[in-house]
C-alpha positions in Angstrom: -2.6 46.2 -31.5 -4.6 43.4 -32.7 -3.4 39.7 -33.1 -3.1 40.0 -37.1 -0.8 42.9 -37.0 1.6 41.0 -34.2 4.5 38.7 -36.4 5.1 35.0 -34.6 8.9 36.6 -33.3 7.3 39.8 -31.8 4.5 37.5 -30.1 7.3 35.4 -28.6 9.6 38.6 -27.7 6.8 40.5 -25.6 7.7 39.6 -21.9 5.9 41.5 -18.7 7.0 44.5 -17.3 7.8 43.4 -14.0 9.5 40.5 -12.8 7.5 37.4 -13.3 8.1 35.4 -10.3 6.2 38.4 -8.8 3.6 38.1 -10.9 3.9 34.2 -10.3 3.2 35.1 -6.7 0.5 37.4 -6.7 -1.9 35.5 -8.9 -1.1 32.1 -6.7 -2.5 33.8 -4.0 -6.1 34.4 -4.5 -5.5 30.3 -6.1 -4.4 29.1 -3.1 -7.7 30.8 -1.3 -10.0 29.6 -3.8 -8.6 26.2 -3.8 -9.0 26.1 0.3 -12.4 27.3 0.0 -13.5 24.2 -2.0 -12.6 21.9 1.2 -12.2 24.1 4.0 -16.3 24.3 4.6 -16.6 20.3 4.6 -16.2 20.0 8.4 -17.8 22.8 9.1 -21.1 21.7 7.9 -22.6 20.0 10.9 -22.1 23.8 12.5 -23.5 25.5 9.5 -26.5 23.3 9.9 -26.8 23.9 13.6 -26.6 27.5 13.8 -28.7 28.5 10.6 -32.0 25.9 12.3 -31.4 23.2 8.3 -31.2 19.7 7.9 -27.9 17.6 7.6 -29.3 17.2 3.9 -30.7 20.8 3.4 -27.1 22.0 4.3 -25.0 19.7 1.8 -26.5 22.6 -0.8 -23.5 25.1 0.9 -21.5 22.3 -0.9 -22.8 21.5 -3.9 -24.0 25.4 -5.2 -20.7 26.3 -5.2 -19.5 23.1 -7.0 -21.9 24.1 -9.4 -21.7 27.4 -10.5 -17.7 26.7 -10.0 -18.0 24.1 -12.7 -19.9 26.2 -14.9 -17.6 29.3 -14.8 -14.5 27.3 -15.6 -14.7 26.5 -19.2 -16.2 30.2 -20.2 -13.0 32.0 -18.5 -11.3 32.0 -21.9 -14.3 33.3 -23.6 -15.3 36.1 -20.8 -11.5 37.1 -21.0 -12.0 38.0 -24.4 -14.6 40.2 -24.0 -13.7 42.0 -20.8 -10.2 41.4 -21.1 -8.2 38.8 -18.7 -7.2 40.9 -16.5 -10.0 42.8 -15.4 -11.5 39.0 -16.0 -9.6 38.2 -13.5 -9.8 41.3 -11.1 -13.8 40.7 -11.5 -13.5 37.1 -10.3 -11.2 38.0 -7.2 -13.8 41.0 -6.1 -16.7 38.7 -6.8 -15.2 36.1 -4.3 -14.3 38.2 -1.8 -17.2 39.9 -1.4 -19.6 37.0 -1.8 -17.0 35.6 1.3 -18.5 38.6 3.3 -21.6 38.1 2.4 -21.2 34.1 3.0 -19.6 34.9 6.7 -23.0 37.2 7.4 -25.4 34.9 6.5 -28.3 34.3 8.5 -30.4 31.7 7.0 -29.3 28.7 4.4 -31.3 30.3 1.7 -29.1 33.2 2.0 -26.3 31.4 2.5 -26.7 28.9 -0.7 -27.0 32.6 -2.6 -24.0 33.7 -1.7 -22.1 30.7 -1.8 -23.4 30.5 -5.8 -21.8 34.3 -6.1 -18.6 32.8 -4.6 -18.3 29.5 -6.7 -18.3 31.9 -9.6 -15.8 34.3 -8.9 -13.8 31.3 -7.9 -13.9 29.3 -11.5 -12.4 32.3 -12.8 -9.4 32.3 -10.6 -7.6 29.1 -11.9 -7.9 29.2 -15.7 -6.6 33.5 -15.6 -3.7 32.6 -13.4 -2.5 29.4 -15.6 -3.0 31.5 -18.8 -1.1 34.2 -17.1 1.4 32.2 -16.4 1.8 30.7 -19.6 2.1 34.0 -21.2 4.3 35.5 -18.7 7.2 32.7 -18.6 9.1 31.5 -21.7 8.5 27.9 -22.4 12.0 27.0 -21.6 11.0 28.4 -17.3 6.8 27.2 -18.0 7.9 24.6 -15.6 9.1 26.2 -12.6 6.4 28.8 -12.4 3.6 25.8 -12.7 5.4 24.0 -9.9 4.5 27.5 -8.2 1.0 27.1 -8.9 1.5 23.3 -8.1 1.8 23.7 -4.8 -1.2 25.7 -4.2 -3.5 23.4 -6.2 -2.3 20.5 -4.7 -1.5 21.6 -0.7 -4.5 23.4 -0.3 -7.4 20.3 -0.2 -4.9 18.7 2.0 -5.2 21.6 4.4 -8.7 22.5 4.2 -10.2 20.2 6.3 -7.8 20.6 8.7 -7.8 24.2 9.0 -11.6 24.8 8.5 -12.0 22.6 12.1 -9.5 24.0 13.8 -11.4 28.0 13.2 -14.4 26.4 13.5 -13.5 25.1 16.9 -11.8 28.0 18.4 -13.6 30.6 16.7 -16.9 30.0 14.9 -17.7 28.6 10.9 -18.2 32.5 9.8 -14.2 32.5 10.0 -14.0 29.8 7.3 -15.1 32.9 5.0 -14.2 36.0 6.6 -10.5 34.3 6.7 -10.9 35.7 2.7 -11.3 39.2 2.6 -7.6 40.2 3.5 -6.2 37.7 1.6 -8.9 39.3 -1.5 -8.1 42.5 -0.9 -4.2 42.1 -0.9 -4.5 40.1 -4.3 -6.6 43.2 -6.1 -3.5 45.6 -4.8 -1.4 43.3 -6.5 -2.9 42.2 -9.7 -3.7 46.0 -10.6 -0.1 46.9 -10.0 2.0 44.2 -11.5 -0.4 42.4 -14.4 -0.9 43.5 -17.5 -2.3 41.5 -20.7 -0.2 41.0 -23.8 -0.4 43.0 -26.9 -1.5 39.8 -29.0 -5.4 39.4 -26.6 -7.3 41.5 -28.3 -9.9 42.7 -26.4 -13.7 41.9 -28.3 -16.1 44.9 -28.2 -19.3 42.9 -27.0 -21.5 45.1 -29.0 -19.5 43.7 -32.0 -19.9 40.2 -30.5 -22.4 37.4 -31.3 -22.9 35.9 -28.1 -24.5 32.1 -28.4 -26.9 32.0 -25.8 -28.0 28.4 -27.2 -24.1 27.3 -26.1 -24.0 29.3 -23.0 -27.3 28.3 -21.4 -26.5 24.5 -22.7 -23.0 24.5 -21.5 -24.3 25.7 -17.9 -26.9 23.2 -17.8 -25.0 20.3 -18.4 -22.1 20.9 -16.2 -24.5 21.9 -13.3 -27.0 19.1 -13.8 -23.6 16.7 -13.8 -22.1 18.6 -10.8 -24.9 17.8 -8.9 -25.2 14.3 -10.2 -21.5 13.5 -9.0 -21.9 15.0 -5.5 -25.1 14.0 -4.4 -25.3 10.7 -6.4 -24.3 8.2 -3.6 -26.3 9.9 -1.0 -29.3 9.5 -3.1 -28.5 6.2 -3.6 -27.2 6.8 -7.2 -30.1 5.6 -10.2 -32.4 3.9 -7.7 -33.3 7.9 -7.2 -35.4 9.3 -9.9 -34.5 13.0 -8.7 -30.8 11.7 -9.5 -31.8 9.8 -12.6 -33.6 12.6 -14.4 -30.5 14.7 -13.8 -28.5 12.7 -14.9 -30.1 12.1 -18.6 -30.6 15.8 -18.7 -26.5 16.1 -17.9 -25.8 13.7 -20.9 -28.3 15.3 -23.7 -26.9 18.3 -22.6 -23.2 17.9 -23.3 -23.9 16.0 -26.0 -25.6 18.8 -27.9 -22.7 21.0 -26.4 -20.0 19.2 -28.2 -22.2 19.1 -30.8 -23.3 22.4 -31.4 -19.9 24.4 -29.8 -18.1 22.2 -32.7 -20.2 23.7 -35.8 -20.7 27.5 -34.1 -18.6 30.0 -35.8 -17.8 31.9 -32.7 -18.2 29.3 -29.8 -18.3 29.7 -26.4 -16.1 26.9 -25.9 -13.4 26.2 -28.0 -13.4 22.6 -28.6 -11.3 23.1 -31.6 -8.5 22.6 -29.0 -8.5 18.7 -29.1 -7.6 18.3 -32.1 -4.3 18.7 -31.0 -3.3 15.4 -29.4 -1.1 16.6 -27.1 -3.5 19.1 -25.5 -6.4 16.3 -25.7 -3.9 13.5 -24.1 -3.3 16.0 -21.3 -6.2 16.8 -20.3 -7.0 13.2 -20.3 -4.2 12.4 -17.9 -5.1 16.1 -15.8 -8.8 14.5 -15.1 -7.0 11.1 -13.8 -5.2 13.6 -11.5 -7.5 15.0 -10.3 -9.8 11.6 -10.2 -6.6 10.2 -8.0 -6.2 13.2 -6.1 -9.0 14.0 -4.6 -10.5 10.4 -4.0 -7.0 9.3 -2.3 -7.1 12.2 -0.1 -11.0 11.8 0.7 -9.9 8.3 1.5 -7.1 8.2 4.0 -8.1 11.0 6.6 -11.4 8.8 6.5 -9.5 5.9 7.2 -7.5 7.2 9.9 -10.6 8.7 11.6 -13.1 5.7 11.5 -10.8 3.1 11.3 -7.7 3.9 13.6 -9.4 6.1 15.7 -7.4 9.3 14.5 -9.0 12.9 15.5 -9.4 15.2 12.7 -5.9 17.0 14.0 -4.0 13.8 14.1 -5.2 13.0 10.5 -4.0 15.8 9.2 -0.8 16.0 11.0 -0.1 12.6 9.1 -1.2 14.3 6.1 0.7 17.0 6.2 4.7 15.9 5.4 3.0 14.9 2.3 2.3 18.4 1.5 5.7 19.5 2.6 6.9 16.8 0.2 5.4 18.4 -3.1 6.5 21.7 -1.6 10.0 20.7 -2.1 9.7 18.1 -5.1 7.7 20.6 -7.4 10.3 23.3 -8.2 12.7 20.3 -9.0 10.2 18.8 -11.0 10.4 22.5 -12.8 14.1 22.6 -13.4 14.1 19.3 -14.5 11.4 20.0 -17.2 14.1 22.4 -19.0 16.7 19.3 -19.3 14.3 16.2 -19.7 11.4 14.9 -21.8 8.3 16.1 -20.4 6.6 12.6 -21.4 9.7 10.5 -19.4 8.7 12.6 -15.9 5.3 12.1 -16.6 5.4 8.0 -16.5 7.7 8.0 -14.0 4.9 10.0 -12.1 2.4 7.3 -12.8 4.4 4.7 -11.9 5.6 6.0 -8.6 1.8 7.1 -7.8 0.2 3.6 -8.9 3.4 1.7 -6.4 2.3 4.2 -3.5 -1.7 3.4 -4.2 -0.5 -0.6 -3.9 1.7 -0.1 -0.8 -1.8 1.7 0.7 -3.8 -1.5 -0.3 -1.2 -3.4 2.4 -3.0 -1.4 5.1 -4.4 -3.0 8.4 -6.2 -2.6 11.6 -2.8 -2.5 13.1 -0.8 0.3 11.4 1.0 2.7 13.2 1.0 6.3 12.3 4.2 6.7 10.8 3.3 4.2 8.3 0.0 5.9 7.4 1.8 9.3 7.3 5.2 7.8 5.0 2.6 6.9 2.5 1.0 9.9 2.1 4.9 10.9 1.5 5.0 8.2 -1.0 2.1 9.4 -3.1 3.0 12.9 -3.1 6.3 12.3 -4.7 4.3 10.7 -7.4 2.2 13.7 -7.7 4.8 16.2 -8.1 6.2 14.6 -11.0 2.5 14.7 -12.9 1.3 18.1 -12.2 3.9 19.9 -13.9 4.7 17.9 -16.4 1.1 18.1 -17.7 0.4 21.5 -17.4 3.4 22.3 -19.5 2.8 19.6 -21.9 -0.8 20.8 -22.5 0.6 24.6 -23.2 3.5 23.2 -25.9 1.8 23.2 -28.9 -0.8 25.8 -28.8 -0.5 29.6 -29.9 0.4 32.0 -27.1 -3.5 33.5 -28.0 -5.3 30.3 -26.9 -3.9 30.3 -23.5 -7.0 31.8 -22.1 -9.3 29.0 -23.4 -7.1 25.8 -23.1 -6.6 27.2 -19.2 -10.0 26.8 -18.5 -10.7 23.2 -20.5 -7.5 21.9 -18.3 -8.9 23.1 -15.1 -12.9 21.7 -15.9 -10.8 18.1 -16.5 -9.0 18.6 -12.7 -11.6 19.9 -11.0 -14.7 17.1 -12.7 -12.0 14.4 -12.1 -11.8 15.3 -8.4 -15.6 15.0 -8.5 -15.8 12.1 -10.3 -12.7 10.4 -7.8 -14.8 11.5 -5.0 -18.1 10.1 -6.0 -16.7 7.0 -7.3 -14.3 5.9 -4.5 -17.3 6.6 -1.8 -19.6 4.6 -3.6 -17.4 1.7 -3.8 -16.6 1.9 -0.6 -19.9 1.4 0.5 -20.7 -1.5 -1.9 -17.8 -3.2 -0.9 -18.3 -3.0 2.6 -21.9 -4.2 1.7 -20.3 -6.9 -0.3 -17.5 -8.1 2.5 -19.8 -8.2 5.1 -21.9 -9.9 4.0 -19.4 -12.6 2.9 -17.9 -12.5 6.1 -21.4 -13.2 8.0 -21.8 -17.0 5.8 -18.8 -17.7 8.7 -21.3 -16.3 11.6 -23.6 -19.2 11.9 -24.2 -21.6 14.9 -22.8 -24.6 13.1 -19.4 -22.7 13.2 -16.9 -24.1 16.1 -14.5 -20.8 15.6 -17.4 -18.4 15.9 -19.2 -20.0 19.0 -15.9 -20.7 21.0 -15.0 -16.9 20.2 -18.3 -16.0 21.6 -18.0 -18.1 24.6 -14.8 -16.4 25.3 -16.3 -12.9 25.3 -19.0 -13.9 27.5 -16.8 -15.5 29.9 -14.9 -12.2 30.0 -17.6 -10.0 30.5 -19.4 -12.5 33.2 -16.0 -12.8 34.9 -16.3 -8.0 34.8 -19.8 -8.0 36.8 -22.3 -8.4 33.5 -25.2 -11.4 33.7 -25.7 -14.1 31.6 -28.1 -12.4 29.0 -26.5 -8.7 29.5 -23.1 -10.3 28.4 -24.4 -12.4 25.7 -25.8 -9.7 24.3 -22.7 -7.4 24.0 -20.6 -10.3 22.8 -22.4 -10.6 19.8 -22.3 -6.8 19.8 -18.6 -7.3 19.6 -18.5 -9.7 17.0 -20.7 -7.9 14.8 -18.5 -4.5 15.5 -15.5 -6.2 14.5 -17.0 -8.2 11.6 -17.7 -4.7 10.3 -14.8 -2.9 11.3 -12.8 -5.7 9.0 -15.3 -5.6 6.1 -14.8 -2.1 5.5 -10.9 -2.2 6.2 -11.5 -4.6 3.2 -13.5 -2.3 1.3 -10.4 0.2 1.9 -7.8 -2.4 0.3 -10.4 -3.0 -2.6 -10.4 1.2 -3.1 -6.5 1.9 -3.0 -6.0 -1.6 -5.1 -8.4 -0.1 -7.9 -7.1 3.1 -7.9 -3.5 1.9 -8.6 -4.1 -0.3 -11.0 -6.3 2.9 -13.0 -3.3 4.9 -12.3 -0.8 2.2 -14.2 -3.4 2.1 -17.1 -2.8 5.4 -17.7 1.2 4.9 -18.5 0.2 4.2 -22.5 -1.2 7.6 -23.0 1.7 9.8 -22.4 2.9 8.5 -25.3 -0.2 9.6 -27.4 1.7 13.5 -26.8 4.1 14.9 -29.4 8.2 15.2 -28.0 8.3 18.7 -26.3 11.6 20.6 -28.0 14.7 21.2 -26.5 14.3 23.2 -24.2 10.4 23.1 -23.7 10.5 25.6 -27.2 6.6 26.2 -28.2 5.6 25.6 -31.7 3.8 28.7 -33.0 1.6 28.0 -36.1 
């Protein structure tokens, strides 16, 4: 039945034939894996490198090819649904991952591996954007909220986890686990999705021989977004526009998307629809979604890299301190989803904010000296605030489109997370290392010979270490060692404090654009035009 013969009330009425929080279940499943793939090969890279005979640099590609054709896949979910229908879409993208995770786990040199990883990042930028259209199809607005706080918790647990898990199998069993870990967890999702999903009467499948495909936007669209992919994660290494590799990228990135927008805006049948922002509501959310992800992803980069250089945490410990923060959004979410039924959407959503910017200042208190329970409450802290924003959005974004441009908002939402997280990444790392840079070298004006606090503070050391067996010029020598280690150690604790300060006050800059969305109904009742 096609979407002109569907009324608005029989477009509303249809509801799944199973139970939905079965559905719910299923589809967060292969998420959750996809989600844990994107961080659970970081620590296993120095392995990768080791066993497959590449260069610390030569193996970042297992990295960034998958970020890449990830990125690229994400926006054209809603327009490959349409063709193929979502969910053999969907189907497509879980057998393409799983496989390619084979393939990846059999590998046996980094050309080969960089292949299959490319395979892999594109079956996984379907995943996301066909479960949240799924599930905004399959719940009533009035229960959107609950069954996002499902998909919450995958989303959000799983980069948490990844790092963590990926060195504990690469440890005990070897970095081929990282992808083999995939294929059950594949296979049981393709069981599931062929038994319990079906699409809605109102997607009408295209016929692609009847379809105008716009090669100009497709090949456009895909350089852009890989050209900027690559920009964002290799950017500081290369040492940002100082590189002309990075640079050329970069302006090819920017002509790119600009003729995107450009050209997607006048096409008749485009491949994305960027038609979608003219509603403000959708625009402000995905807005606020890129923030998220921005905050996200450069917080949690951030404090296990703390712990570990800093405080001298092992990978393990890090992430046991991590972890109650996880647990925290596992039981905040579904709240956060019943709420949504009773409260204004927009209300939740600053209070979010708020609490999220107050947990990013109480980080920027940090010292040299905390203990782990501090470092683990306020990763507690931040994921209350989170919970309150991940919902809210994604149900926002879904309030005041038609049921039939699920498929494409879905995958616009997900681009803004998962660029953000890029973007958060790149740019907290690179101010890291400036500021360190910048505080150390303030911090050595005080390191001179004219200084009575510095040479009395070197004298002591060197008494110390004459008094423990070392000569005169041996202990010399490692005093000023010292000092210099602990003039660095406190330059980047500073640059930590300058990080966790910026974010927060980003994160309380964002309060004025909630209110750029429309009031939600009672209820969480979608408008239907």
């Amino acid at each position: 039945m096609s979407t002109a013969a569907l009324t608005a009330s029989e477009i509303e009425a249809w509801q799944p034939s199973v139970n939905p929080w079965i559905i719910a279940l299923a589809v967060t499943l292969a998420t959750f894996m996809e989600v844990l793939d994107t961080s659970i090969a970081n620590v296993a890279l120095p392995h990768i490198s080791g066993s497959l005979s590449a260069g610390q640099d030569e193996s970042t590609w297992v990295l960034t090819s998958y970020l890449v054709s990830n990125a690229i896949v994400l926006p054209l979910s809603g327009w490959l649904s349409s063709i193929v229908g979502r969910k053999r879409f969907y189907m497509g993208c879980v057998a393409l991952f799983t496989i390619s995770s084979f393939l990846c786990g059999f590998a046996t040199s980094l050309p080969m591996l960089i292949v299959f990883r490319i395979l892999q990042g594109a079956g996984g930028g379907g995943l996301q954007p066909s479960e949240q259209a799924i599930l905004a199809d399959t719940f009533s607005p009035a229960k959107r909220g609950m069954a996002f706080a499902v998909y919450g918790i995958a989303v959000v647990m799983a980069p948490a986890i990844g790092p963590t898990l990926g060195g504990w199998i690469t440890d005990n069993f070897s970095w081929r686990w990282i992808f083999f870990v995939n294929i059950p967890v594949g296979i049981l999702s393709l069981i599931l999705t062929s038994r319990l999903i079906q699409d809605p009467p109102y997607l009408k499948r295209r016929k692609l021989s009847e379809t105008k495909i716009d090669y100009i936007g497709l090949g456009f669209v895909a350089l852009g977004l890989g050209t900027l992919q690559i920009v964002l994660d290799k950017g500081q290494r290369e040492d940002w526009f100082e590189s002309h590799f990075i640079l050329v990228l970069a302006l090819v990135s920017a002509a790119s998307l600009i003729f995107v927008v450009w050209w997607e805006w006048r096409h008749k049948d485009p491949i994305i629809d960027l038609h979608l922002y003219k509603n403000r509501t959708f625009a402000a959310s995905n807005f606020l979604m890129f923030m998220l992800g921005f905050a996200l992803l450069g917080s949690t980069l951030l404090l296990p890299l703390f712990m570990q250089t800093l405080l001298g945490y092992s990978a393990e410990l890090s992430g046991k301190a991590l972890s109650p923060g996880g647990f925290t959004i596992m039981l905040i979410m579904p709240i956060v989803g019943f709420m949504l039924s009773r409260y204004d959407a927009r209300k939740m959503m600053v209070f979010g904010l708020v609490a999220l910017s107050l947990s990013l200042f109480h980080m920027a208190t940090f010292n040299l000296q905390i203990d782990f329970r501090t470092a683990m409450l306020a990763r507690v802290y931040q994921a209350f605030g989170l919970a309150f924003l991940f919902v809210p959005i994604n149900t926002a974004a879904y309030a005041f489109l038609p049921r039939e441009k699920n498929n494409a908002a879905s995958g616009l939402m997900n681009l803004a997370r998962n660029i953000g997280g890029s973007v958060g990444i790149s740019f907290v790392t690179t101010m890291l290392d400036r500021r360190t840079q910048f505080h150390q070298s303030r911090l050595m004006e005080n390191v001179t010979s004219g200084s009575p606090e510095f040479q009395a503070r070197l004298h002591g050391i060197t008494a110390t270490l004459q008094a423990k067996g070392a000569d005169l010029q041996t202990a010399t020598r490692q005093a000023y060692a010292l000092v210099q280690g602990t003039i660095m150690r406190q330059a980047t604790m500073q640059a930590y404090i300058d990080d966790f300060w910026l974010l927060g006050v980003v994160i309380a800059c964002l309060v004025p654009f909630v209110f750029l969305m429309k009031r939600p109904k009672a209820g969480g009742e979608m408008v239907v035009h």
